[in-house]
N, C-alpha and C positions, 0 to 999 in steps of 0.2 A: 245497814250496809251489807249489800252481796258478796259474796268472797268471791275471786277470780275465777274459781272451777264452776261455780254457779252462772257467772257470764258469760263463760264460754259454752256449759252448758244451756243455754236461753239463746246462742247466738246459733247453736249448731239445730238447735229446734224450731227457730225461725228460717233456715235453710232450708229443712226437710218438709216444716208445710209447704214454703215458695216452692219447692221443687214438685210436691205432690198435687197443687193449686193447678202452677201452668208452667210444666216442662220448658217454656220457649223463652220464658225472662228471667233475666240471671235472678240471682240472688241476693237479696238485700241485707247488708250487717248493720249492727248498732252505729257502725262508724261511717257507712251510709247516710242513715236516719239525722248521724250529730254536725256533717257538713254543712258549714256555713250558708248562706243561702245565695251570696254575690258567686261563691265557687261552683254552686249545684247550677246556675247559671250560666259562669263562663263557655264548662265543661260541656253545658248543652250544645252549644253553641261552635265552642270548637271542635270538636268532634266528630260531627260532620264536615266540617270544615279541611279537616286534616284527613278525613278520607277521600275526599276530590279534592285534594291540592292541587292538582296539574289543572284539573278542569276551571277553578276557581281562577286559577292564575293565565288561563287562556282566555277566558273572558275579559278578563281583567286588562290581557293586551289588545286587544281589539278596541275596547271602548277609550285606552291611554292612546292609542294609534291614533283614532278619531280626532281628538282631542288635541295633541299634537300638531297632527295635521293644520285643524282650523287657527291654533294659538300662531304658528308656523306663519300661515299666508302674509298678515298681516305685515312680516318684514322683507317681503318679497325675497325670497332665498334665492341665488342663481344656481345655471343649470348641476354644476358642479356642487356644490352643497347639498341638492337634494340625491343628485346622485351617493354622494358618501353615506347622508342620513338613510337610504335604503340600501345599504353595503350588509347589513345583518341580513333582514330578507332576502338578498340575494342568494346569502351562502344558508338560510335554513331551504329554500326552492331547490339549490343543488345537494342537499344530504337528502333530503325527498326522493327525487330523482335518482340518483344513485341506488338508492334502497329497491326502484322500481324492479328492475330484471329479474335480479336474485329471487326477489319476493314472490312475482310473476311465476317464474318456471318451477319453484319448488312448491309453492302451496299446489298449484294445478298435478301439478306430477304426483304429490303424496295424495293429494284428494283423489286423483283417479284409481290409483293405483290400488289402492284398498275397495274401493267400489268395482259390484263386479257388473257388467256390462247391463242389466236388466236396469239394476238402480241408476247408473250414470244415462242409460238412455231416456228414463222417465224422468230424470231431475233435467235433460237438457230441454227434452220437452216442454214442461211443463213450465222454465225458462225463457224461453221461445214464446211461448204464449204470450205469457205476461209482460213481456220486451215490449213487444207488437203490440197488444192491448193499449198497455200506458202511453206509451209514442206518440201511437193514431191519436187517443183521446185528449194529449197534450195539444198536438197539433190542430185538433178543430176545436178546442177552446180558444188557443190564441186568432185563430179565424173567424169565431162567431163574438168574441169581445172587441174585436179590431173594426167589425163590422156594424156592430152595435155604438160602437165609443164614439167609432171615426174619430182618430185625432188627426187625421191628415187634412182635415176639413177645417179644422179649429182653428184661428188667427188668420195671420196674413201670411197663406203658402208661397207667395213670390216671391217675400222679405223672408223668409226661411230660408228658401232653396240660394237665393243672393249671398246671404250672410254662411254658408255651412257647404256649401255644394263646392268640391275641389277638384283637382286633377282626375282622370280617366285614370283607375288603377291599371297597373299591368297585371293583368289576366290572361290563362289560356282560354284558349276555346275548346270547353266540351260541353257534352250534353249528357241527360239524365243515362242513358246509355252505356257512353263511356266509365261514366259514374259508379254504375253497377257493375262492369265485368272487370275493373279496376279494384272493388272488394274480392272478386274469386280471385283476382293474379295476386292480391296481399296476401287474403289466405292461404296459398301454395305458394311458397317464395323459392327461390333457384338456391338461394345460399341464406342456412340458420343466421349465421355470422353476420352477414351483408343487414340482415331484418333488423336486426336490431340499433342500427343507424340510419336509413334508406329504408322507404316504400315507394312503390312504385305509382305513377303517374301518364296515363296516356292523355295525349292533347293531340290537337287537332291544328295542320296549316295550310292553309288556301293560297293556291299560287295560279294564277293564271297563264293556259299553256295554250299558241300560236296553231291551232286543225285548222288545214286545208286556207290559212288564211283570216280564219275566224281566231277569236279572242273568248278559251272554252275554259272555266275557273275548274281547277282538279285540287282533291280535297288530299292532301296527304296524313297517315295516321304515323305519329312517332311516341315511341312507350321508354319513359326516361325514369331512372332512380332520382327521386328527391331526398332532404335532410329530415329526417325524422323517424324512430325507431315505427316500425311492424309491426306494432301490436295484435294484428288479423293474424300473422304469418307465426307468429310466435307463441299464439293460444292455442291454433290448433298443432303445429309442433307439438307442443307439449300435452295436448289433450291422447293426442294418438300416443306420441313416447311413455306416457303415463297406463293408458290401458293396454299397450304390448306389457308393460312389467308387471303389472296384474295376472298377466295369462300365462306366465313363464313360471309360476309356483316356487320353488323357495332356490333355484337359479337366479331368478330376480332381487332378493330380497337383499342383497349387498347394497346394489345400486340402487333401490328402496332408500334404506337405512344412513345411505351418502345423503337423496334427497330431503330425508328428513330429520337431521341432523343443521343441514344447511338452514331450513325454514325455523328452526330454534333461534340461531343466529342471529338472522337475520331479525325476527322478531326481538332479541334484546337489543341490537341497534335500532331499533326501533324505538323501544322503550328510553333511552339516552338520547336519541335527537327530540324525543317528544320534552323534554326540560328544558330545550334551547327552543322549543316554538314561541311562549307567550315573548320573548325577548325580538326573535324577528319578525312573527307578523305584527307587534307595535309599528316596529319601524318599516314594514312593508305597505301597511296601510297608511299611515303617514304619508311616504314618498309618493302615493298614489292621489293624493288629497293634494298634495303640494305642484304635481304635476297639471290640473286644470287651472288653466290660463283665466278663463271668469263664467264664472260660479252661475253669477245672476242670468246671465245671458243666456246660456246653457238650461237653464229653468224655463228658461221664457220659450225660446225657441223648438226644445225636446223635451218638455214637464208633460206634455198629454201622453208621449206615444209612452215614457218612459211609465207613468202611472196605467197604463194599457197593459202592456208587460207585467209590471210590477203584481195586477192584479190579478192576471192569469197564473202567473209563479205562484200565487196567496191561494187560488182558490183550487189549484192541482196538489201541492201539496199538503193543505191543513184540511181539503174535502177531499178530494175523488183518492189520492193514496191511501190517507187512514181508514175512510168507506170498506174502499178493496179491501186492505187488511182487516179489519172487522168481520168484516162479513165472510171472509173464510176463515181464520183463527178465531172470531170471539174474543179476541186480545182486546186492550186498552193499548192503543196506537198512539196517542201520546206519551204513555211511559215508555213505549218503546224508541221512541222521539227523543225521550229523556237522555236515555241510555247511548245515544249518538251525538249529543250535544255538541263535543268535543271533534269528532270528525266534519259536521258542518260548519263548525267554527274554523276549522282549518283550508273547509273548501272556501269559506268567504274570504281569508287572507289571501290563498294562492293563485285561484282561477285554475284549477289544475284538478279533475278526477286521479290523475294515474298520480300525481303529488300527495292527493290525502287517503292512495287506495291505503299505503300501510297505516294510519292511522284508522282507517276503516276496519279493518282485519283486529284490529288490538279494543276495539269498542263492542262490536258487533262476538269475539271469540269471549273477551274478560269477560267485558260489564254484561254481555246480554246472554252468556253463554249460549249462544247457538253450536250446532253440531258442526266442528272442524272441515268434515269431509262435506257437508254443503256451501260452508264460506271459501274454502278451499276453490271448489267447481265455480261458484256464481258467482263470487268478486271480480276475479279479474275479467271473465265475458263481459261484463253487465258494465264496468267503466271506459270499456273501450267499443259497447254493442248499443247499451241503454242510456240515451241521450234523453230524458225527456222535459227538461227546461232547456236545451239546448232545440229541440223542433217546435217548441212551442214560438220558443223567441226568432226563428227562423222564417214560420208562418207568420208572424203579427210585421214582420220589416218590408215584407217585396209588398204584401197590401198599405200598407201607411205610406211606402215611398210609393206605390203608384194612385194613392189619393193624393197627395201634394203634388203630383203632376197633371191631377183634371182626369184624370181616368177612373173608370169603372171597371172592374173586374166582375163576368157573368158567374154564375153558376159551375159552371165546366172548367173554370180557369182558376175558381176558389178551388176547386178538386185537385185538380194538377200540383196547385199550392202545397195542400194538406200533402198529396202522398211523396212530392217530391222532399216537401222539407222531412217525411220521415225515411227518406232515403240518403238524405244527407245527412240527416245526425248521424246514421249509422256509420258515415264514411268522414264525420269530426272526428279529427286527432283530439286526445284527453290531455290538452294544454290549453295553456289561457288566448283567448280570440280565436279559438280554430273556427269558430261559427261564422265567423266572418267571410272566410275562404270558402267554408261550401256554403254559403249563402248565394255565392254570383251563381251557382247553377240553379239555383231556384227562381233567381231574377230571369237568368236566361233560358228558363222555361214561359214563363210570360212578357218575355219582350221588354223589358224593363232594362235600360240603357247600365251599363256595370259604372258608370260614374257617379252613378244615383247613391250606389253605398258608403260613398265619402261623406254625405249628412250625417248619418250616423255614426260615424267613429270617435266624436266627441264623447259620447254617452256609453261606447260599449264595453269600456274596463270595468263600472259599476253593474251593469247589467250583465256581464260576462262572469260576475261575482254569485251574482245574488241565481243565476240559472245554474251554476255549478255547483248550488251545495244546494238545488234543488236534484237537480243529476246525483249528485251520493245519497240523497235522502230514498230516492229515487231505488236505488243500488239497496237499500239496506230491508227497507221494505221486503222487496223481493226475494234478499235471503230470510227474511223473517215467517215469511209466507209460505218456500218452499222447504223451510226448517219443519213449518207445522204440517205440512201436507207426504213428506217422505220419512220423519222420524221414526215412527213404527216399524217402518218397513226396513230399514237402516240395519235396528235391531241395538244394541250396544258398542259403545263407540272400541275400536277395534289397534286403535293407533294411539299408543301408548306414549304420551312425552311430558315434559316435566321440568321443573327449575333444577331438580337432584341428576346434576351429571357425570355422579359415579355412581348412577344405573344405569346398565347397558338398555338399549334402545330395543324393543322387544316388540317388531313390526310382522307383519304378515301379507303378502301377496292375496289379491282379491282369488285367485287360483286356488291356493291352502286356505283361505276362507270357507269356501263352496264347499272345500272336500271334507274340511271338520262340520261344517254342517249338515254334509248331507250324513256324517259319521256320527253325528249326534240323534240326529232324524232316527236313522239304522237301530240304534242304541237303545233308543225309544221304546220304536214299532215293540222290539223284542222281548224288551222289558212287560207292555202293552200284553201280548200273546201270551207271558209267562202268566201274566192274572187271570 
């Protein structure tokens, strides 16, 4: 028998080899070695388990939601019941929401503000590129597979368009045109305040006026505020308000120190609606399940175009993104996939980019550790700029609806397609169905009757789903991209913050950045000559 000082001795000499072996795994004791072998199991098991609790439990509500759902049909619920049964969802979409503005103006302001103009120019850059890149490339896959599939050709198009084809929606009249100088008047809004409720919209109205006797049509232009926040008017606001407080040196740094004090905040509300998500997207997806009137028919009718789409969204996001990511980091694009699970699980609940941006911010900052002052800059552009499940599904709709009407679309018209529908994602609001709305201006670049997109309204809340957390997938990619392409240049991260908030907040102006380094540089040289 060993006497205790001998086991502790033997316990404390099996440490120091484990430590001296391989620094990186803990340490093994006797009492290790003597656990039972059902508990060395459990502990496996749970452990992992308990360190993605959120994520395990939001899975968990999506596939209960499903489920739900389908048990649900079966006793025909009226409209009322399902409206209650999606009364949770309602109110996790509005704490989303709410979280948007805040979240919006403070990451962009802290992210600029610490960036001095050289980096924020080449990170907008190089943003830009890749926006454009993905978009276009979305957009002629969903054109060369629509083309290829043809489902508008499949079955019996008369008994489609009979059974689906409804009312003439009320639409304005514009054209790609208006379309574009409508993004410069969001961008430059008249009133901050006003943006974040109302953007603007110019339409177009034809009235026919009495010359000389003639009967002569005069086109009048009217530019009106609609409901819906500015997200154009409100990035750049902040982009610019952000790089003035950068260049005001340590004048600035109060009002710094406000913004980034705010963006703590805001981030732990964040962190506390995120425990109330797997509870309403169950029940949001449910409601949404319980809301199609028949299942079968809807199959029958819209199962091509919908597996059309379906496989463009399949083959843009698990090919041509991860590719791109590869091939300039050298990364494993699927773990980095891994690591956002949880934010495309919330884009498939909500149908909403600017709904799951802060959840995007808290996966892409925690789990993937990317550099603050790049999520900061390229989230919120990239969910209100970088559509690209939303161009793609934009392109595949006006050709599919003008095969079921016996038309051919040449060459020159598939083109107008592609670049218009990448001109309308950009000008999609990041809520659920915005695609729908700038869809008619892509119809009505090819003459395509705006009645035509009531076929599809049956099918676009699932499809609306499944493109929007290709859109964040979309989004996260591209800060992971331009994480790996400006880090160096960055230098160390400069923006001090933290769960410990009885540390003062110990910020620095991109202006007092420049001048310590160039006071470091100085320091150097000097040092340098002394040798």
């Amino acid at each position: 028998m060993k006497s205790n000082l001998s086991v502790k001795m033997d316990e404390k000499h099996n440490q120091t080899v484990g430590m001296l072996n391989d620094e990186n795994h803990p340490t093994r004791t006797m009492h290790d070695e003597n656990r039972p072998p059902l508990r060395k199991c459990c502990s496996t098991f749970l452990e992992p388990l308990c360190n993605n609790l959120l994520l395990a439990l939001t899975i968990a509500g999506v596939f209960l939601g499903f489920l739900l759902g389908f048990l649900l049909r079966s006793s025909k619920p009226s409209v009322e019941t399902i409206m209650i049964l999606s009364f949770p969802g309602d109110i996790l979409m509005r704490m989303l929401k709410m979280l948007i503005l805040p979240l919006i103006t403070s990451s962009l302001i802290t992210g600029l503000a610490v960036l001095d103009p050289k980096s924020s120019g080449k990170l907008g850059i190089y943003a830009l590129i890749y926006y454009f890149c993905t978009t276009v490339l979305a957009a002629t896959l969903g054109i060369i597979l629509v083309q290829l599939i043809r489902p508008g050709e499949r079955g019996n198009n008369a008994q489609v368009r009979s059974e689906l084809l409804g009312d003439e929606p009320k639409a304005d009249q514009i054209t790609t045109l208006d379309a574009i100088f409508d993004l410069f008047r969001n961008m430059f809004a008249e009133n901050i305040l006003q943006a974040t409720i109302e953007q603007v919209k110019t339409t177009r109205e034809t009235e026919m006026v009495n010359l000389n006797g003639t009967a002569v049509s005069k086109v009048k232009f009217t530019t009106r505020y609609v409901s819906g926040t500015n997200f154009l008017g409100l990035i750049t606001f902040c982009c610019a308000f952000g790089i003035a407080i950068g260049t005001m040196g340590q004048r600035g740094e109060p009002m710094l120190h406000f913004f980034v004090i705010l963006n703590e905040i805001v981030m732990k509300l964040i962190k506390l609606v995120m425990w109330f998500s797997p509870i309403g997207i169950m029940f949001l997806v449910a409601g949404k399940i319980l809301e199609i009137e028949d299942l079968l028919k809807l199959a029958q009718s819209l199962g091509m175009y919908a597996v059309t789409v379906l496989t463009g969204l399949a083959i843009h996001s698990l090919f041509t993104l991860p590719l791109i990511f590869y091939a300039i980091t050298r990364r494993n694009p699927f773990a980095f996939y891994r690591g956002m699970l949880q934010a495309w699980l919330i884009g498939i609940g909500t149908g909403s980019s600017a709904a799951s941006l802060p959840v995007t911010f808290r996966c892409l900052e925690e789990t993937l550790k990317l550099d603050k002052r790049v999520t900061r800059f390229v989230l919120p552009i990239g969910a209100t700029v970088n559509m690209d499940g939303t161009a793609l599904y934009e392109a595949v709709a006006p050709v599919f609806l003008a095969q079921l009407m016996g038309r051919q679309l040449g060459i020159g018209q598939l083109i107008i397609v592609s670049l218009t529908a990448t001109v309308a994602s950009v000008g999609a609001a990041s809520i659920p169905s915005a695609g729908l709305v700038t869809m008619l201006l892509v119809m009505s670049a090819v003459n395509i009757p705006a009645q035509e997109i009531t076929i599809i309204f049956a099918i676009d809340w699932a499809l609306d789903r499944i493109r929007t957390s290709v859109n964040i997938l979309g989004d996260g990619i591209g800060a992971g991209i331009l994480d790996h392409l400006v880090r160096s240049e960055l230098g160390p991260p400069e923006l001090e913050e933290g769960e410990n908030t009885d540390r003062p907040v110990q910020t620095r102006t991109a202006a007092r950045l420049s001048a310590a380094r160039c006071l470091r540089s100085h320091d150097d040289d000097n040092e340098t000559s002394k040798l």
